[in-house]
Each structure stands twice: as structure tokens, then as C-alpha cells.
Steps between C-alpha positions, in 0.01 A plus 500: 500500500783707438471702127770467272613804296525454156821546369575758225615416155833698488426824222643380140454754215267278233897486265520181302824320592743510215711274517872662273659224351925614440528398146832369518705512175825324418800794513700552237800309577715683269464785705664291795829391564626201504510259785755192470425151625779171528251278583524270201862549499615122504718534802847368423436440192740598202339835425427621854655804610682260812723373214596888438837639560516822724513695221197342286313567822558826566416560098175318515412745883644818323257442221199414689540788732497737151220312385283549803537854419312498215137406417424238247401734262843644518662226444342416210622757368845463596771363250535099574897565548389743835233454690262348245465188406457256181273244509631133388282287399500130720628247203792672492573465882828224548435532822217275690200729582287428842195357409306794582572654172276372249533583109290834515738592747708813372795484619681841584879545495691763666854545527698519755881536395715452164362122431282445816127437458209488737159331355204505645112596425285768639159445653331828566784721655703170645811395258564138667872438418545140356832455406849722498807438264720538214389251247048433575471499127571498192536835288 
């Protein structure tokens, strides 16, 4: 009969294992900047930035190329005819919201030239862009 060897427990040190569990905690998304989302931009629609003239367009990328410079804190702080914004509340909106927006919704208002308006609401550090135009609602 051949003998077996017994095999050798590999040498652990007697440590408990301790398991470290990341607590991960929301940032502070004021601290962030902004990113900017279309995707409930109605497409065509009357307040879409494709019914823009060149010039309304290159307001609405000049100002979201300034705002991307700041965090969200900043631009709180900044006066709503710069880079800040106002906030409008929805019953006041002429213009037909996506359905996404429900009445909790704040809805944030910067603008982007003399009369033009971009409206939209923030979720985290995303400002989703809605609708773009000179006349969303009433003052």
C-alpha cells in the first residue's frame, strides 16, 4: 500500500476577517458643476432649440459653456440676469411642459439673450433643458 502524505494546512495568522464596508455618502452636488441633458426636449416641438435661429443657438451654447464653468453652488449665487437663474413656478408656464415634470417640480430659468429663456429642472447636478423661447410664461 502506498502511504499518502498528509497535506499541510497553509500557515494563517489566527486574524479575524474584517470585512470594511465603504460607507458611501451622497456628494454634495452643489459643489459640482452642472451637467446638461436634452433628453426630454420634445424634438421639433415649438420650444426646442431646432426651431432656434443661428443666433438663439449660439446664445443658448455660449451660455451653457459659461455655466459649465461654474459649480452649482456658484451659480446660486449668481444674479438671475448672468449666469444665475430664477426659478418660475409651473402654473405660470404658457408653454406645454413634458410630462415628466410634475407639480413639485421647480422649475429653473436661465437666460440666454435680451428676451430668450431656457427652462428646465435640476436633478442632482443634471439641468434637463425642457423648453427654449421668448414667451414660456407669463410674468
Amino acid at each position: 500500500m502506498a502511504k499518502h502524505k498528509d497535506f499541510k494546512k497553509p500557515h494563517t495568522k489566527n486574524t479575524a476577517h474584517i470585512q470594511i464596508k465603504s460607507i458611501e455618502t451622497q456628494p454634495d452636488y452643489d459643489q459640482l458643476k452642472p451637467i446638461f441633458s436634452l433628453k426630454h426636449m420634445h424634438y421639433l416641438g415649438n420650444n426646442c432649440i431646432s426651431k432656434c435661429d443661428e443666433k438663439s443657438k449660439a446664445s443658448i451654447l455660449e451660455k451653457l459653456l459659461k455655466i459649465t464653468q461654474l459649480t452649482w453652488r456658484e451659480i446660486k449665487s449668481q444674479p438671475k440676469a448672468g449666469l444665475g437663474f430664477e426659478v418660475i413656478p409651473r402654473f405660470r408656464f404658457k408653454a406645454q411642459l413634458p410630462a415628466i415634470v410634475t407639480q413639485e417640480v421647480p422649475m429653473l430659468i436661465f437666460r440666454f439673450s435680451d428676451g430668450g429663456r431656457m427652462a428646465g429642472y435640476r436633478d442632482n447636478d443634471i439641468y434637463h433643458v425642457l423648453l427654449v423661447g421668448t414667451n414660456l410664461y407669463s410674468h
